[in-house]
C-alpha positions in Angstrom: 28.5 12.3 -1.4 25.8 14.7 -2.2 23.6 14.7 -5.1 25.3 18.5 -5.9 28.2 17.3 -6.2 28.4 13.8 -8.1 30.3 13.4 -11.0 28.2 14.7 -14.6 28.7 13.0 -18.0 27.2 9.5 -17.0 26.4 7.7 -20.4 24.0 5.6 -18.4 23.9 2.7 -15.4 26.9 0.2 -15.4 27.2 -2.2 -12.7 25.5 -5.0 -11.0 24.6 -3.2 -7.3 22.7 -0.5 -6.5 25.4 2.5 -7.4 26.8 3.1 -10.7 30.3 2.1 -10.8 30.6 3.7 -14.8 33.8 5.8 -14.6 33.0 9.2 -15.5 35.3 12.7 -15.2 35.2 14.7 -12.2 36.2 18.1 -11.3 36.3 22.1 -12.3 39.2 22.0 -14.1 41.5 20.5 -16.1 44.0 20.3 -13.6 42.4 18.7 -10.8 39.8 16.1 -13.3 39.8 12.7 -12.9 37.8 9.7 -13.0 35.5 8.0 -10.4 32.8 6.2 -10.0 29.8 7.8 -10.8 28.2 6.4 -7.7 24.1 7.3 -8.6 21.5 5.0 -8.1 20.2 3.4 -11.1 17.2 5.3 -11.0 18.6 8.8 -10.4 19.6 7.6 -14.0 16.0 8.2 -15.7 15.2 12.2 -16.4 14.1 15.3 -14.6 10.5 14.5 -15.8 10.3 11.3 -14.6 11.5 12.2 -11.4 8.7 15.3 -11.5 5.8 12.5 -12.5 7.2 10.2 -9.2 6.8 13.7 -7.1 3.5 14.1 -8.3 2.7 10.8 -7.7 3.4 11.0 -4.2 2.4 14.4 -3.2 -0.5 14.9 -5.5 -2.0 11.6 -6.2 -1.4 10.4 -2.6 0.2 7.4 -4.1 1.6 5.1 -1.2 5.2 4.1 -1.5 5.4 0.7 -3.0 2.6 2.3 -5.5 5.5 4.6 -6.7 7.7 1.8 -6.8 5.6 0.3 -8.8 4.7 2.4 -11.5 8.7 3.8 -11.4 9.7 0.3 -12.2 6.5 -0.2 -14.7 8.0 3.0 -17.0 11.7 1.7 -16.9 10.7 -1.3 -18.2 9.3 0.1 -21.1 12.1 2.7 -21.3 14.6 -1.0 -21.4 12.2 -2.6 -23.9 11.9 0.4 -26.3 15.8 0.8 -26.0 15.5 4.8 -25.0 18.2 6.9 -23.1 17.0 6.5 -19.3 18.6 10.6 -19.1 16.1 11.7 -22.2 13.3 9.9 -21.4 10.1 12.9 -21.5 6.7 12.9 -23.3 7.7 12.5 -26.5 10.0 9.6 -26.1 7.3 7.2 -27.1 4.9 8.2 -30.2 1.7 5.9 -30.5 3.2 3.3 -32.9 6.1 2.6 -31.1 4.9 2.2 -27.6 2.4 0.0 -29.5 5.3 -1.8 -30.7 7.1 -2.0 -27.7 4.0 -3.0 -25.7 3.6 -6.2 -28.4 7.5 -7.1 -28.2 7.3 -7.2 -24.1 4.2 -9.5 -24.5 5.2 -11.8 -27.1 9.1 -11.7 -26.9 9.9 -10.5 -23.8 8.6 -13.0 -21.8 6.8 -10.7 -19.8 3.6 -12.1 -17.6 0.5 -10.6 -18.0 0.4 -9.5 -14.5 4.1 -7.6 -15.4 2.1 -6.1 -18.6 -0.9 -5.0 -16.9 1.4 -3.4 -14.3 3.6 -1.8 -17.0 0.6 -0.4 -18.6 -1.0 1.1 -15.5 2.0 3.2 -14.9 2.4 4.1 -18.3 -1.0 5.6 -17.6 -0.4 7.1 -14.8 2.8 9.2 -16.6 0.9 10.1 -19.6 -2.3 11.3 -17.3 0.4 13.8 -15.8 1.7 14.7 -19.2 -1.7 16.0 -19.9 -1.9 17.8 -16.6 1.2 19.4 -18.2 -0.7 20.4 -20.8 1.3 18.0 -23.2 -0.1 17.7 -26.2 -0.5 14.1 -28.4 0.5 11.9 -26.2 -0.2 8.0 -26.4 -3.1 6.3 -25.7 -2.7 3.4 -23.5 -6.4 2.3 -23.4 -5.7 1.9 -27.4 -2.7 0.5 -27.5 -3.9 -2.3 -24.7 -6.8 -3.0 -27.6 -4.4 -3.4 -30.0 -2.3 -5.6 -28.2 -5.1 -7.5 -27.6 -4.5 -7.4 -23.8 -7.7 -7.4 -21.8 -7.7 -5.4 -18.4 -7.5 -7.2 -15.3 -11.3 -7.8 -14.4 -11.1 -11.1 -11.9 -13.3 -10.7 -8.8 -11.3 -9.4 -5.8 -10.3 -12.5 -3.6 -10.9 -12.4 -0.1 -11.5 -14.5 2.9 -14.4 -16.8 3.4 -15.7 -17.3 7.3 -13.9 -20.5 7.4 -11.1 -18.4 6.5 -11.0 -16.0 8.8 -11.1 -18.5 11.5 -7.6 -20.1 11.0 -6.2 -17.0 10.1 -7.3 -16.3 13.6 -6.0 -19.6 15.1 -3.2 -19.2 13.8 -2.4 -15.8 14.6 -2.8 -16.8 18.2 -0.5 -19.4 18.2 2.9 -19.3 19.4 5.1 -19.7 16.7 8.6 -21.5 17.3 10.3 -21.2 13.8 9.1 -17.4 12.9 9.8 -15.8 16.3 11.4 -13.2 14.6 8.3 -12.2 13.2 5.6 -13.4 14.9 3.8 -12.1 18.0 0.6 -13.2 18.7 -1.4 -10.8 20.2 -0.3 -8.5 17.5 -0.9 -10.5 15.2 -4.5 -11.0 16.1 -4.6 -7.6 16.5 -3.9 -6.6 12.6 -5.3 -9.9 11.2 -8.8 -8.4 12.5 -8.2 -4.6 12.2 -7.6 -5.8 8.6 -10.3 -7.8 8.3 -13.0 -6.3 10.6 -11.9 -2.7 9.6 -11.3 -3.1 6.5 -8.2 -1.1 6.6 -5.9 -0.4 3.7 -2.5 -1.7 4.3 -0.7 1.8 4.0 -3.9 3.0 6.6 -2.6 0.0 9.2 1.2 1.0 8.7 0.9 4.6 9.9 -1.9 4.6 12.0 -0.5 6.1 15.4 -1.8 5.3 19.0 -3.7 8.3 19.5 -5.8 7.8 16.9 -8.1 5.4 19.2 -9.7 7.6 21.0 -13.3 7.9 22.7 -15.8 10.7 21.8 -19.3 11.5 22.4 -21.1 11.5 19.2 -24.1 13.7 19.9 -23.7 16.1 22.9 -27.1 15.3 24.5 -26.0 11.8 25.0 -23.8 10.2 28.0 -22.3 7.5 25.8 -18.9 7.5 24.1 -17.9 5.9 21.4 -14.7 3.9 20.7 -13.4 5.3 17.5 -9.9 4.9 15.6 -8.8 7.5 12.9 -8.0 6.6 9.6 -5.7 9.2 7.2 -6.7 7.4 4.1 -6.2 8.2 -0.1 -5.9 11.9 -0.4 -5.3 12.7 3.1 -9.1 12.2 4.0 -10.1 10.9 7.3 -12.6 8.6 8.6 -13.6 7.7 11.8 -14.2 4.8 12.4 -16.1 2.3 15.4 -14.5 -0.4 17.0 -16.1 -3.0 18.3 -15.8 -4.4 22.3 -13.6 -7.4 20.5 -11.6 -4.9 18.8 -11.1 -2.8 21.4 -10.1 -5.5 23.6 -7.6 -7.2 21.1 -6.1 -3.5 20.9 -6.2 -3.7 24.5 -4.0 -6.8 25.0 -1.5 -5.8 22.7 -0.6 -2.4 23.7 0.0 -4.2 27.0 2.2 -6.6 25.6 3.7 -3.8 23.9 4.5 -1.7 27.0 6.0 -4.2 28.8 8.4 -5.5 26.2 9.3 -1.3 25.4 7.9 0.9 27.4 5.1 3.1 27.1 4.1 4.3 23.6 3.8 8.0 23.1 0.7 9.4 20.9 2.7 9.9 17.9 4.3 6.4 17.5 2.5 3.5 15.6 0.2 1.8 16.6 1.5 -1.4 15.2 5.6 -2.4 15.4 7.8 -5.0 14.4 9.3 -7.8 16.4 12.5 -5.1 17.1 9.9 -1.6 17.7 10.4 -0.5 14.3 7.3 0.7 12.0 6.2 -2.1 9.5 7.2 -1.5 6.5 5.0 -2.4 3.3 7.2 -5.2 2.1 7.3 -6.4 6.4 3.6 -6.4 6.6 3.4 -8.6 3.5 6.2 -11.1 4.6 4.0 -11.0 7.9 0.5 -12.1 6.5 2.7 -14.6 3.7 4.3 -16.4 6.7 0.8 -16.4 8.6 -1.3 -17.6 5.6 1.5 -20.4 4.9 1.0 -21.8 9.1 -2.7 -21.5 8.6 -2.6 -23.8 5.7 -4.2 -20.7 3.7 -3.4 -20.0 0.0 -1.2 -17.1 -0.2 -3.4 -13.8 -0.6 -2.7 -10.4 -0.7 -3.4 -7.5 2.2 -5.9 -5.9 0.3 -7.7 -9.8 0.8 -8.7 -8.7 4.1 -10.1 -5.1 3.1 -12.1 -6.8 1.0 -13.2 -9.8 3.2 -14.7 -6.8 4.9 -16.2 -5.4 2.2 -18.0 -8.7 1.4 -19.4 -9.7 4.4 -20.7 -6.2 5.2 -22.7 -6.4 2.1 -23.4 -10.3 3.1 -25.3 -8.9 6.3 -27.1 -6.1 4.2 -25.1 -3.1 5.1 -26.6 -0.1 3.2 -24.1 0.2 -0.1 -23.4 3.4 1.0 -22.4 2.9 4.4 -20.4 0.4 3.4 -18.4 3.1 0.7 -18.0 5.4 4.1 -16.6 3.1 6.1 -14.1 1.7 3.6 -13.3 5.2 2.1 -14.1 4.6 -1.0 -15.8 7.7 -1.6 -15.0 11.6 -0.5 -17.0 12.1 2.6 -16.6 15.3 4.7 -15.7 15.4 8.8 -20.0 16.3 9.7 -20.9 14.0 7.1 -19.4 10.6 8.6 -20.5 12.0 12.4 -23.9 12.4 11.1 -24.0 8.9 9.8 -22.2 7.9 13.1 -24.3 9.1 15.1 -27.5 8.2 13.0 -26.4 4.5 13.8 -25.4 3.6 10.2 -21.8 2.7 11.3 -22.2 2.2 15.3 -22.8 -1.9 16.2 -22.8 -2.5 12.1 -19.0 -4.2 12.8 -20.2 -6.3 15.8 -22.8 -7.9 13.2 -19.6 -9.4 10.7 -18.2 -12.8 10.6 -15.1 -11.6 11.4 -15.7 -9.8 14.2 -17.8 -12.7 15.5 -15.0 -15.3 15.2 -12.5 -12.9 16.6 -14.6 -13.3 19.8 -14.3 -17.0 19.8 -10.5 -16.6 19.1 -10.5 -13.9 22.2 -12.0 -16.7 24.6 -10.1 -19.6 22.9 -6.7 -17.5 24.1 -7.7 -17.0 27.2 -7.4 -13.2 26.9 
């Protein structure tokens, strides 16, 4: 059923799926009204201006998708908490003192973690920030309210991979799995372990880079030699370019052939990495991926953004430059001549054959044979 045409009047979410199944009256007329189920989603519940903050999440802010999640599922919780109409909830829902209140009661009543809290906060954030990009006056400070709460910001040191690390999750990505077939594939899997780790890619940068974004370009015109490069859309649509190794290349190599011979050639425009079926990953699939590859490996579960900063840390371990390092993460607005200039300067080329990472994802190379 369209949107346009679902049944009005909702007093708010009843049911246990993922439709409403409130009963609510239908219809132009007196004559031809009746009940049905309402039939919305539970969060086609919450208000116009909730639904304009998640746009401008995701079209502004360049916010990937379980980001939005995220945050949409941070604000309801507070909305549940502070016991608000999902329908009304706007700017002035919450007034300092009683988000402060609310914020308190979630942490010592609610039996919310503090990762949950932190969470909750950061989207609350995020959704007063736009207010003020509305040019909404007095609206609550979360940075105060978090003081007064007495909840300290997360400030652990980003985990990552050691060396040792990275060399099981190789092993292990090579193997043959016989209980996760569904999942696994090897050569992929060595393939996005070490784009991962090597690149330092984002996850939302691994899930939609496409197979014509390795491609091979000559750096500075007077030169015969071509570069390997792959293309990264990163935060805010910005693109890097970035160099890929011999391993790399070769682990790239190995599974587009795989690839092509289990579905046919790839075109340009399709990912470059797929699912056991030819499907994109997903976010929630890539993370099931590394959870079920950290668990064979005898790893402690870590997150994706591990491996970005694995990367991170043994760049700086071999004395990358700090700002080559920010380049070839993305971690800093950089423009198309800029990241050529470095390119071609020899700040980025060779600086990935130098890691760890790369290094061990030779070995694993040779160990497989491939």
């Amino acid at each position: 059923m369209p949107h346009s045409v679902l049944p009005t009047g909702c007093k708010g979410f009843q049911g246990s799926g993922d439709q409403c199944e409130r009963l609510v009256r239908s219809g132009s007329s007196e004559s031809d009204s009746r009940d049905q189920p309402c039939l919305r989603t539970r969060q086609a519940h919450m208000s116009d201006f909730f639904h304009n903050w998640l746009a401008w999440l995701d079209f502004f802010e360049q916010k990937p998708e379980h980001t939005v999640r995220a945050y949409s599922q941070g604000v309801r919780r507070a909305v549940l908490f502070g016991d608000l109409e999902p329908t009304e909830f706007g700017p002035e829902s919450f007034g300092q003192a009683t988000l402060t209140d609310t914020v308190v009661d979630m942490r010592t009543i609610g039996g919310v973690s503090k990762a949950t809290l932190n969470q909750t906060l950061a989207a609350l954030k995020s959704f007063y920030d736009f207010c003020k990009s509305e040019k909404i006056p007095d609206v609550p400070d979360v940075g105060q309210i978090r003081k007064l709460a007495r909840i300290p910001a997360e400030s652990s040191d980003p985990e990552y991979y050691r060396p040792e690390d990275i060399r099981e999750l190789y092993t292990e990505a090579i193997r043959p799995s016989t209980t996760t077939g569904q999942v696994r594939w090897p050569c992929r899997d060595l393939a996005m372990c070490s784009f991962l780790a090597v690149l330092g890619l984002r996850a939302a940068e691994l899930t939609s880079a496409e197979v014509g974004w390795v491609t091979q370009e000559r750096l500075i015109h007077s030169d015969d030699r071509a570069t390997w490069l792959l293309h990264v859309v990163g935060k805010g649509r910005r693109l890097r370019r970035l160099p890929l190794s011999k391993e790399l290349l070769s682990v790239n190599d190995q599974w587009q052939k795989e690839r092509e011979q289990r579905f046919g050639k790839p075109r340009s425009g399709d990912r470059l990495f797929v699912s056991n079926d030819g499907q994109p990953f997903t976010y929630a699939r890539l993370r099931y991926w590394l959870r079920l590859l950290n668990h064979a490996a005898g790893l402690p579960v870590r997150t994706l953004h591990s491996l970005r900063h694995t990367a991170g840390v043994q760049l700086a371990a071999d004395g990358v430059p700090m700002n080559v390092i920010q380049s070839l993460l993305g971690h800093a607005s950089v423009t198309t001549t800029g990241i050529y200039t470095e390119l071609a300067g020899g700040q980025l080329v060779n600086v990935l054959d130098r890691t760890d990472a790369n290094t061990l994802l030779g070995d694993a190379l040779q160990e497989s044979g491939r």
